[in-house]
N, C-alpha and C positions, 0 to 999 in steps of 0.2 A: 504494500500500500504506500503508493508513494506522495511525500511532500501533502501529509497532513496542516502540518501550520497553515499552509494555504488553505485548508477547508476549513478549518475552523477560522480563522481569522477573518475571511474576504465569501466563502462559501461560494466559492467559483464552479461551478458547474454547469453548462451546457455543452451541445452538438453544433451549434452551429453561431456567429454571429450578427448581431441586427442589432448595435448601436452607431457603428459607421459616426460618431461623431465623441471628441470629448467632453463628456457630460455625465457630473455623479448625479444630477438634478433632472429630473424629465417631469415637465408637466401631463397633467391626466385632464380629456376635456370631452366633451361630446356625448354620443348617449344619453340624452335629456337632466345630464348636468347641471345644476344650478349656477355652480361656479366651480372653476379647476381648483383641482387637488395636486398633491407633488408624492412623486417618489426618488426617493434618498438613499443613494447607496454607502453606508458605512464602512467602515474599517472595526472591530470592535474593540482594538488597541494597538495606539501609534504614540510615537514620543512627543512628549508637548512641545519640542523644536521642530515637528514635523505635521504639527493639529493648524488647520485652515480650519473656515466657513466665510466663504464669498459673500459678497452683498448681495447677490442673484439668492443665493441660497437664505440670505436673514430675511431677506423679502418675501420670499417665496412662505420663512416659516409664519412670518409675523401676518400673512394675509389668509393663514389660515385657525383654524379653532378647535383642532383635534389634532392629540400628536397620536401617531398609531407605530408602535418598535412589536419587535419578532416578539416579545414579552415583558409584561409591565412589572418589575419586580417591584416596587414600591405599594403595589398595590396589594401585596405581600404581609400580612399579620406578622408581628415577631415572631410567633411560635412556630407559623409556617416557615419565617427564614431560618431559624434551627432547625428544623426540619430536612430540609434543603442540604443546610449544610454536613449534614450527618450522611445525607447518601452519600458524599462525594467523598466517605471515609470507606477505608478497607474494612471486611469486616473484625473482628477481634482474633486477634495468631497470625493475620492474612498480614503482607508487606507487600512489598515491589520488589522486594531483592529475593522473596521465597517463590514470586510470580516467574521473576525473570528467569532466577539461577544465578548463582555467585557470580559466575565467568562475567556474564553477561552483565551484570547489573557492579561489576570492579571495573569495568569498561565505559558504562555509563557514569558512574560518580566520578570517574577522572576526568572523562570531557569534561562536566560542568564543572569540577578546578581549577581544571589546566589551561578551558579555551572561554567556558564563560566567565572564569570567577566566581565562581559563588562559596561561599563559606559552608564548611562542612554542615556549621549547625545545621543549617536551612535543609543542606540537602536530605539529613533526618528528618525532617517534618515533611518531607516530599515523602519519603518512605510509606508514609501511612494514608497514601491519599489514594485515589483508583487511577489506575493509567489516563484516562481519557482525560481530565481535569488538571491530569500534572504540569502536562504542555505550558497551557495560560500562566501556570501559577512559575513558574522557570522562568518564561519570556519578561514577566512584568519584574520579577528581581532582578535580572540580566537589564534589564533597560530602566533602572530606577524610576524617574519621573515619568509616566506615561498619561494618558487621555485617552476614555472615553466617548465616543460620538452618543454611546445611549445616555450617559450619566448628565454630558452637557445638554443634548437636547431634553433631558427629562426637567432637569435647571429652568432651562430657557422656560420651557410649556408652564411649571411654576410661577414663574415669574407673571407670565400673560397672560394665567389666568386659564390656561388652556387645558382642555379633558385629555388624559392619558389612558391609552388600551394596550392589550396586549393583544395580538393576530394568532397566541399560543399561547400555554399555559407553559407553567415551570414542569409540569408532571410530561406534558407533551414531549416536551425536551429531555428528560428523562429518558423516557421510553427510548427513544432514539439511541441516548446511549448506553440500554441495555439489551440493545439489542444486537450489539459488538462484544462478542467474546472477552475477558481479562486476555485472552491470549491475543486475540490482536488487536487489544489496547495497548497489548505491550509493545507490537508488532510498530503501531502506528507511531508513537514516543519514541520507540529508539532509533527508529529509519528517518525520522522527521525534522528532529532537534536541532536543526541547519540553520544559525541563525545567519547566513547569506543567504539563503531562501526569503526569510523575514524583511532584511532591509532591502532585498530587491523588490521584496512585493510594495513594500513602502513605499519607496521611489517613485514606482510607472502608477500607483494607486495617486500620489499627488501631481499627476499628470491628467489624472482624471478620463482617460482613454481605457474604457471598458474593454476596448476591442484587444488593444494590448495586454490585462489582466484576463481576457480572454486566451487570447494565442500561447504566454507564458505558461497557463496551466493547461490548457489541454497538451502541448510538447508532455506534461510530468503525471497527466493522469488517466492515458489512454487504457490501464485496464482496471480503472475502479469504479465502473457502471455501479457495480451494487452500492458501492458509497455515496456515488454521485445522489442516486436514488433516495438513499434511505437519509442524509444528509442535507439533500436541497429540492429534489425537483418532487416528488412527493410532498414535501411540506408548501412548496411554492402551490401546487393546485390545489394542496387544501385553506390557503389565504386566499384566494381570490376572491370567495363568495364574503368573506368576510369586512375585504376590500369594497367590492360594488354595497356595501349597505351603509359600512360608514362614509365613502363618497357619497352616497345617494343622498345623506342629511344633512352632512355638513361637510365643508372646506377640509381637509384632511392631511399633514404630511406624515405621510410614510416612510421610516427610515427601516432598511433592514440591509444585512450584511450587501457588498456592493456587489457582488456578483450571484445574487438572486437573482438582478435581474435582466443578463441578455441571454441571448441561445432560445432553443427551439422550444423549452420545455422552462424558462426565465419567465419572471412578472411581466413584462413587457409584449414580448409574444400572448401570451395568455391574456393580458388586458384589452390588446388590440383584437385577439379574435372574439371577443366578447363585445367586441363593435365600439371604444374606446378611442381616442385618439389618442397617440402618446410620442410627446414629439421632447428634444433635449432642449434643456434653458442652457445654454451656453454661457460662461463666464467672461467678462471683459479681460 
């Protein structure tokens, strides 16, 4: 399974693409609309020497009145967020290093020494966590100061006053990823952990050319249909209906990872054949 950080981060997955322009921003219009909506493609963390939001894009949020992200965690009870956080634990005797195997996992804690830095403590407390989930928690110590596109735009919606939803639950997301083996969660962490994968995606991501975050991952993901699947393009056509209802009411931007949405089986495609106009707000 190759070059995970990119699925999770950016969830690039399509066959084919239909953005042909650089633009994280595409407005939604047509179909007896009242008024356009926006769809936002995120990063889900980037270093804050690396965090934009164009004036096309404050415009765009500030003219609408509904933030709609992959999932609302604030909307989240305390007890649900312990909750939450307890899955993302091994169970009790379970590690990473009993999952991997010694070889394997004396192999792994030396990269993160050797090439990311990280301090042994941490990497203990990596130990007890589920493969799938380790990824993010490695990247954001490796890169200290980081940002958010959900946490700021949920800020923003705050501030204006604006209703926040989720397209997905937390339990959604779950599912998803229990539906990948511990074996190849392990599989996906230790073949992934590339953090020149990370800052390339970075790079062509603040270029804002989908087409190129497209070409980059499909070269590195031509045999993981099943992940593509179970990771993006499944969950993209179960958002859609949920999409058309909250456009339907109100003004709405939609931020979800940036590569939901081009390709054949992308928000985009699906919105348009649903009779949608969906065209890119281009940045000056």
């Amino acid at each position: 399974m190759k070059h995970f950080v990119t699925y999770v981060l950016l969830v690039i997955f399509s066959t084919a693409s239909y953005s042909q322009s650089n633009s994280l921003l595409w407005k939604i219009s047509g179909n007896n609309l009242n008024n356009p909506s926006y769809l936002f493609g995120t990063i889900h963390m980037i270093p804050k020497a690396d965090y934009f939001f164009t004036s096309e894009m404050k415009t765009a949020f500030e003219n609408c009145e509904t933030l709609a992200l992959e999932v609302n965690v604030n909307d989240m009870s305390f007890a649900e967020k312990i909750e939450l956080a307890k899955q993302a634990i091994l169970s009790e005797g379970e590690t990473l290093e009993k999952i991997m195997g010694s070889e394997k996992y004396k192999e792994f804690k030396t990269y993160l020494i050797d090439t990311l830095k990280i301090k042994p403590a941490k990497i203990e407390k990596y130990n007890k966590v589920k493969p799938f989930f380790v990824t993010g928690i490695i990247l954001k110590d490796y890169l200290g100061g980081i940002k958010a596109y959900e946490d700021e735009l949920s800020s923003k919606a705050k501030k204006n006053k604006m209703n926040v939803v989720g397209l997905e639950t937390i339990q959604d997301q779950l599912d998803v990823v229990k539906s990948f083996s511990k074996t190849e969660q392990i599989d996906m962490l230790t073949e992934e952990l590339d953090v020149r994968d990370y800052n390339k995606m970075v790079e062509v991501y603040k270029t804002q050319n989908i087409d190129s975050l497209y070409t980059m991952s499909n070269e590195q993901m031509e045999e993981d249909s099943e992940m593509m699947d179970k990771l993006a393009n499944d969950r993209n056509a179960k958002w859609i209906a949920g999409i058309e209802k909250l456009t339907s009411e109100k003004s709405t931007f939609i931020a979800v990872g940036a590569l939901h949405l081009p390709g054949e089986k992308g928000v985009i495609s699906l919105l348009k054949q649903k009779g949608y106009t969906v065209e890119p707000v281009l940045s000056n």
